[in-house]
C-alpha positions as CSV (number, residue, x, y, z in Angstrom):
1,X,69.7,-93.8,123.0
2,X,68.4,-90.2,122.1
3,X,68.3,-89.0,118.7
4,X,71.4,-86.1,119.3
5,X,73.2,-89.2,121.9
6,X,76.3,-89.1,120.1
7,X,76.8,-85.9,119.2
8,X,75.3,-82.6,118.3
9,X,76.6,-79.8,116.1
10,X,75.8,-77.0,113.1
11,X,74.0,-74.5,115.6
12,X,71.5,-72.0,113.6
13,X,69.6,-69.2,116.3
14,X,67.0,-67.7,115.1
15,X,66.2,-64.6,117.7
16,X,61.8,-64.9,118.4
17,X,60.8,-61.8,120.9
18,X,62.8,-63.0,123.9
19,X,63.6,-66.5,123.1
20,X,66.6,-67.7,121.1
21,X,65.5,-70.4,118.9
22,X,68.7,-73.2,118.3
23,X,68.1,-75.6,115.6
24,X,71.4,-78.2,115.4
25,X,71.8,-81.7,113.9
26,X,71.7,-84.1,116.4
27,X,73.7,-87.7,116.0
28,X,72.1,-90.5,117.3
29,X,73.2,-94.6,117.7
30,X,74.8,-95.9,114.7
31,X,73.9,-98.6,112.3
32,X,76.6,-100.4,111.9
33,X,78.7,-98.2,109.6
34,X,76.3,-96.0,109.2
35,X,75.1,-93.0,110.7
36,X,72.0,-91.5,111.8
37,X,71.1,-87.5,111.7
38,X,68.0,-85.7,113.2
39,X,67.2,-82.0,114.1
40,X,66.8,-81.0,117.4
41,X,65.5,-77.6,118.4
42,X,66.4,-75.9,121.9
43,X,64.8,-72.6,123.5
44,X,67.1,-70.0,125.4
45,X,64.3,-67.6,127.8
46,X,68.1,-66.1,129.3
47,X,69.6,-64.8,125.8
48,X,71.7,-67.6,125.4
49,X,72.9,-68.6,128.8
50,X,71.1,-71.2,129.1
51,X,69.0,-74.0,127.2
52,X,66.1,-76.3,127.3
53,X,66.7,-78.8,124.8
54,X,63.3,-81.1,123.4
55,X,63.8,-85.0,124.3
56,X,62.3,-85.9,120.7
57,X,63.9,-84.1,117.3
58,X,61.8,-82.4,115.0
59,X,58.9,-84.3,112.8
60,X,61.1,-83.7,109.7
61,X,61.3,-87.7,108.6
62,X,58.5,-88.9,106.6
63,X,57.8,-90.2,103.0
64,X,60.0,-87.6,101.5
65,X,62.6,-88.1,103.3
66,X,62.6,-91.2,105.0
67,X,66.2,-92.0,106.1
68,X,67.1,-88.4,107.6
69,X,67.8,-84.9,108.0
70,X,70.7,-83.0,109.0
71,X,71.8,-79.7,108.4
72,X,69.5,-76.9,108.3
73,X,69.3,-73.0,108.2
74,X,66.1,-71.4,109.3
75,X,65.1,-67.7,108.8
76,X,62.1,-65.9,110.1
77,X,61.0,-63.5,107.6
78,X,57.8,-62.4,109.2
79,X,56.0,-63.8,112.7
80,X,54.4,-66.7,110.7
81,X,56.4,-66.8,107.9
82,X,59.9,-69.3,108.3
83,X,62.1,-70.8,106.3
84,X,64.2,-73.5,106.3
85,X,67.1,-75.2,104.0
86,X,67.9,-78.6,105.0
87,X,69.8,-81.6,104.4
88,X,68.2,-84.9,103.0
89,X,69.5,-88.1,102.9
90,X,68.1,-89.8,99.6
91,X,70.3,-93.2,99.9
92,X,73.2,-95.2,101.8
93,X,74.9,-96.9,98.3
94,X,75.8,-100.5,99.5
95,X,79.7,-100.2,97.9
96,X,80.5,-103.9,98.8
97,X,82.6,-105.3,101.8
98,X,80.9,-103.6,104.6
99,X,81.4,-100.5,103.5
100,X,78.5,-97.6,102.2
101,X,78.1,-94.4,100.7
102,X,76.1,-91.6,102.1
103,X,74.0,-89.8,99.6
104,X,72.5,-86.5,100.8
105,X,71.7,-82.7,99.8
106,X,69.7,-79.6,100.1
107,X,65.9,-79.0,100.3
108,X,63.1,-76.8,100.9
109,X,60.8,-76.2,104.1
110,X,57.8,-73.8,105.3
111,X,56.5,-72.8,108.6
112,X,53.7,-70.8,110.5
113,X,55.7,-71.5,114.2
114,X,59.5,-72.2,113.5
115,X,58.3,-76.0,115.3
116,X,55.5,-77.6,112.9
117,X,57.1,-78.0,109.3
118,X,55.3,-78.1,105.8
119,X,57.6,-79.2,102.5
120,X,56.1,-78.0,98.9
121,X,56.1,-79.9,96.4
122,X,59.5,-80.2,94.2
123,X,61.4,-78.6,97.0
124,X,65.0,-80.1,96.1
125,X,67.1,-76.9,95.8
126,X,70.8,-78.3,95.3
127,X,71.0,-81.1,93.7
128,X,73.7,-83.8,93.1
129,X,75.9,-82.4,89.8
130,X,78.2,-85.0,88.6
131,X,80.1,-87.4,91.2
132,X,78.8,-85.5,93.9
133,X,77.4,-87.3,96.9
134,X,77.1,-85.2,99.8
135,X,75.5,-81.5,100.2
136,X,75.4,-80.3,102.9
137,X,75.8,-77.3,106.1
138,X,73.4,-74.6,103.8
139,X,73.6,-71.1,105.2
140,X,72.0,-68.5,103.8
141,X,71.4,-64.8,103.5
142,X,68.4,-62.6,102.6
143,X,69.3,-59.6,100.5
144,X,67.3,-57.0,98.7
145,X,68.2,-58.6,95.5
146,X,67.2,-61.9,96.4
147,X,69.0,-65.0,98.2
148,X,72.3,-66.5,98.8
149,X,73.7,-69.5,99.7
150,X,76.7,-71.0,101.0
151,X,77.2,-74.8,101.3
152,X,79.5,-77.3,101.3
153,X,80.0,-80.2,98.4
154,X,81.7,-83.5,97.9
155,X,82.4,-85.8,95.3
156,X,83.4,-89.0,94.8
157,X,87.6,-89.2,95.3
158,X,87.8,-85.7,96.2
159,X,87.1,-83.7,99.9
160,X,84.6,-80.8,101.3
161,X,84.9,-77.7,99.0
162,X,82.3,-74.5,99.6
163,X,79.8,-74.1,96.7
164,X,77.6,-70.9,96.5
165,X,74.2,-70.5,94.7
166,X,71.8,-67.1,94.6
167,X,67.8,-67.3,93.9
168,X,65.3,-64.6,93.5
169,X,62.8,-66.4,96.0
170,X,64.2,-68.9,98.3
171,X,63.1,-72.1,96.1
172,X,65.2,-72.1,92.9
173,X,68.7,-71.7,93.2
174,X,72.0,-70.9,90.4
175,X,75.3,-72.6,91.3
176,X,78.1,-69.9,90.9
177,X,81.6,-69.8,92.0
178,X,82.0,-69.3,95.4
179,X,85.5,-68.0,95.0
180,X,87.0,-69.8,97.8
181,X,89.2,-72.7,97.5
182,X,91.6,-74.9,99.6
183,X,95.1,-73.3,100.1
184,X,98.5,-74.2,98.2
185,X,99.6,-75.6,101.8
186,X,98.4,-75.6,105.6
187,X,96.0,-76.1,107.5
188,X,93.1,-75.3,104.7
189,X,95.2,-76.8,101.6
190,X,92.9,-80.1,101.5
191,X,89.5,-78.8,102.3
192,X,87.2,-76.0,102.5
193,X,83.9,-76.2,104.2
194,X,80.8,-75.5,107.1
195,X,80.7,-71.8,105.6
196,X,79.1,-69.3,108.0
197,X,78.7,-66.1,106.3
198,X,78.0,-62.5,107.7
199,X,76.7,-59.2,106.1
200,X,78.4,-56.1,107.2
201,X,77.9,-53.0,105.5
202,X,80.8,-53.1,103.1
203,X,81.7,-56.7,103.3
204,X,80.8,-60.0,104.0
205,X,82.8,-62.4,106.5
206,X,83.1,-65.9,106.0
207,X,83.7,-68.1,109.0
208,X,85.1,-71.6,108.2
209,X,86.6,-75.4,108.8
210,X,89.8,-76.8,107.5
211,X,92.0,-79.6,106.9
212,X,89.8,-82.9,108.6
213,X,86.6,-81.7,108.9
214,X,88.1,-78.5,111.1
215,X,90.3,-80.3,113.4
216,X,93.0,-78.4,111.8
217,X,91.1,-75.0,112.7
218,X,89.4,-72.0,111.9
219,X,89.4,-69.9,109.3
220,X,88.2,-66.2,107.9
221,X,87.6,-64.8,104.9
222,X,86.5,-61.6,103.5
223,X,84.8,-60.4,100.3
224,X,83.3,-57.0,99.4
225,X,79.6,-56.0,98.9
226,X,79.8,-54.6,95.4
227,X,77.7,-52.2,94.4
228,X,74.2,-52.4,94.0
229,X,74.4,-55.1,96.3
């Protein structure tokens, strides 16, 4: 009956002194054919080895976003200063015949601790584009330039594909091409998605899912930092 009961997943640490802070999306009992997502937050004092996990998910539900939260990336860019990307659900579309339409994408959070949570005002930063329904999985990294995000996007009749946005502060966000795409054939040839990107110091690596929602695997792939990057 716990929030993260059925199912936990999306892992972002974020190193505090000598703690590891884990924030994941937890799923919890179903409604009917429906699905419920919080985010849990679990504390490693062993550098990962092991975890204590909080009974209750984080106080992220309220007015705003009343139905849920999923996904989320967290950076801590000074001791009290942290930042958090998120996913919102803003509506289950009643389609007819039992059968519903999740409606969800990416906003904005602040914090002093990495544990108590404060939204600003207007804090949608990908929104829905055309027959898209579901944003979600950001992940994003702080460069001198500014920000960059990785994300994954669906639309209506189609499957997971990996968008990208940049932003010169965090809040408001430009959709560019990400420049990955599904494969001719294989494993990745029907979807793209759950992007985890890391900065070396002349490329980047991007971790991520395949066919199914990753049941078909694993993927990598690599760009280069250009210059003046």
């Amino acid at each position: 009956g716990g929030f993260d009961s059925r199912g936990l997943c999306m892992p972002c640490v974020v190193p505090v002194e000598d703690l590891l802070y884990l924030y994941y999306a937890g799923w919890g009992p179903p409604d009917g054919p429906r699905f419920v997502n919080r985010v849990g937050l679990a504390l490693s004092r062993d550098g990962g080895h092991t975890w204590e996990r909080s009974a209750a998910p984080l106080a992220l539900v309220d007015e705003r976003d009343p139905i849920g939260v999923g996904t989320v990336h967290v950076i801590r860019e000074r001791p009290d200063d942290w930042r958090m990307w998120y996913t919102s659900f803003s509506e289950w579309r009643d389609l007819g015949q039992g059968q519903f339409r999740h409606y969800y994408h990416i906003r904005y959070a602040e914090s002093a601790d990495g544990r108590h949570w404060e939204k600003p005002r207007d804090n949608v930063c990908i929104d829905y584009e055309g027959e898209e329904y579901a944003i979600g999985r950001p992940m994003v990294l702080q460069e001198v330039d500014g920000y960059r995000m990785w994300f994954c996007v669906r639309a209506v009749g189609g499957t997971y594909q990996i968008g990208y946005a940049e932003s010169p502060d965090g809040r408001r966000w430009t959709r560019h091409p990400s420049g990955v795409s599904v494969s001719p054939t294989g494993w990745d040839s029907e979807m793209v998605e759950y992007a985890f990107v890391l900065r070396r110091p002349q490329d980047y690596l991007m971790f991520y899912n395949g066919n199914g929602f990753g049941t078909s695997g694993t993927g990598l792939a690599v760009a280069p930092v250009l210059t003046g990057q």
